[in-house]
N, C-alpha and C positions, 0 to 999 in steps of 0.2 A: 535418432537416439532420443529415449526420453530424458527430459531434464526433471530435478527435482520439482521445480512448479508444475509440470503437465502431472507429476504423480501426485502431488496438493490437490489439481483438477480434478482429478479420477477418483479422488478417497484413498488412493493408496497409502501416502500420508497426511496425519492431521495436521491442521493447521488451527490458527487462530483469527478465524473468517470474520470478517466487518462488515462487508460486504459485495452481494454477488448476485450478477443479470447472465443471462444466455450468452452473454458471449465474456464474460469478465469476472474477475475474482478480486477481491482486497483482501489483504490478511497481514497480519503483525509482523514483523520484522524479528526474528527472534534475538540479534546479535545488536538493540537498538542503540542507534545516535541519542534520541530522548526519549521519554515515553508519550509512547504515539503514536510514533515511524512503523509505517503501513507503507505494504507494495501492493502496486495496483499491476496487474498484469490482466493481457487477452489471455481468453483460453487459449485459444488456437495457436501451439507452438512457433512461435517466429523470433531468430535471433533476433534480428536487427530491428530496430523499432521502424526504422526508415524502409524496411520489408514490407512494411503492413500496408495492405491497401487504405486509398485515401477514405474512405466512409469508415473501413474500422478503426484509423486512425485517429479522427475526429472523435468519433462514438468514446473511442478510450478517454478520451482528455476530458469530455462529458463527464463520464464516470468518473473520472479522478475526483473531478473539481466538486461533486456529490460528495465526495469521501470525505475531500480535505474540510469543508463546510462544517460536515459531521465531528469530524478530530478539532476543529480551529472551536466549535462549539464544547466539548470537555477537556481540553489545553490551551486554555487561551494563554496565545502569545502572539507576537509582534505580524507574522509572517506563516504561513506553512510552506517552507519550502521546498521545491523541486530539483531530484536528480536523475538523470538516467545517462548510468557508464555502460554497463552491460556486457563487462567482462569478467563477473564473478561466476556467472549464469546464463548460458546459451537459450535465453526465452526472455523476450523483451520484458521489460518492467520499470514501471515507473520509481520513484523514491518519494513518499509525503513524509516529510518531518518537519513537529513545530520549532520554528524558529524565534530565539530575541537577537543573538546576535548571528551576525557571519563565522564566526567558527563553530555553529554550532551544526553546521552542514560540513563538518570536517571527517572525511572517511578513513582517515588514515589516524584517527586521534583516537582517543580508548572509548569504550563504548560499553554500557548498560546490559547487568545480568539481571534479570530479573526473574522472579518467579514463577512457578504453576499459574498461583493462585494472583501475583501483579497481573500477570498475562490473559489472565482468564476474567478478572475483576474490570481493564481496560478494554478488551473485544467485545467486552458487551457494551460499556457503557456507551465508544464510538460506535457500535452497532445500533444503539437504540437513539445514540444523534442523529444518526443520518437517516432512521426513520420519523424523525421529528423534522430534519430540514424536507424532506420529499414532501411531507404533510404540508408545510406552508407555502410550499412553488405551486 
C-alpha cells in the first residue's frame, strides 16, 4: 500500500522539498514542533527503519546529517534534534527539529500552523543552506 510519503516521492503530492538525492527526500513537516522540522525519509517504501539495508541505512543518516547542517545554519539553536517513532506513517523517516531545550522534542505538546507563504519562505531558505554546506565539504 502506498503511504502518503511514497505519494510526496511520485509528485502525486506536493510537498515542501529541502532536499533530495536518488534515493532520499527531505521536506517540511507540515504539523511542526518549531520551524524547521524536516523529515528526511528513503524513497524506497520501508516501514521500519531497522528494515533498511545496512548501506541504505548509513546512506540516510549521511543525508540527514547534510539537512540538519542546512536547518542548524538558518535556525540557529542549541541542538537539531533527532526522532524516529514511525507510527504515524508506515514509511521510515527520520524527524530534524531545531532544539534549545528538551521539551522542545515534545510530540505530544501543541505544535506550529504555519503558512503558505512561512512554509514556502522556510524551504527555500534551508534549501539554499544546504546548498551552501555541500559547497564548503
Amino acid at each position: 500500500m502506498s503511504t502518503i510519503f511514497s505519494k510526496i516521492v511520485s509528485g502525486e503530492i506536493s510537498a515542501y522539498k529541502v532536499a533530495e538525492s536518488n534515493d532520499f527526500l527531505a521536506f517540511l513537516d507540515l504539523s511542526p514542533l518549531a520551524k524547521g522540522h524536516v523529515l528526511v525519509i528513503p524513497k524506497r517504501e520501508t516501514d521500519y527503519i531497522f528494515d533498511i539495508n545496512d548501506d541504505e541505512y548509513m546512506a540516510l543518516w549521511v543525508f540527514s546529517k547534510i539537512v540538519a547542517q542546512g536547518i542548524q545554519r538558518v535556525f540557529p539553536c542549541k541542538k537539531i534534534g533527532i526522532a524516529v517513532i514511525g507510527l504515524e506513517v508506515a514509511h521510515a523517516h527520520i524527524h530534524l527539529v531545531p532544539l534549545n531545550n528538551v521539551s522542545d522534542l515534545n510530540f505530544s505538546g501543541p505544535r506550529l500552523s504555519l503558512t503558505n507563504e512561512e512554509l514556502t519562505e522556510t524551504s527555500e531558505k534551508i534549501r539554499e543552506s544546504i546548498i551552501n554546506v555541500t559547497a564548503d565539504n
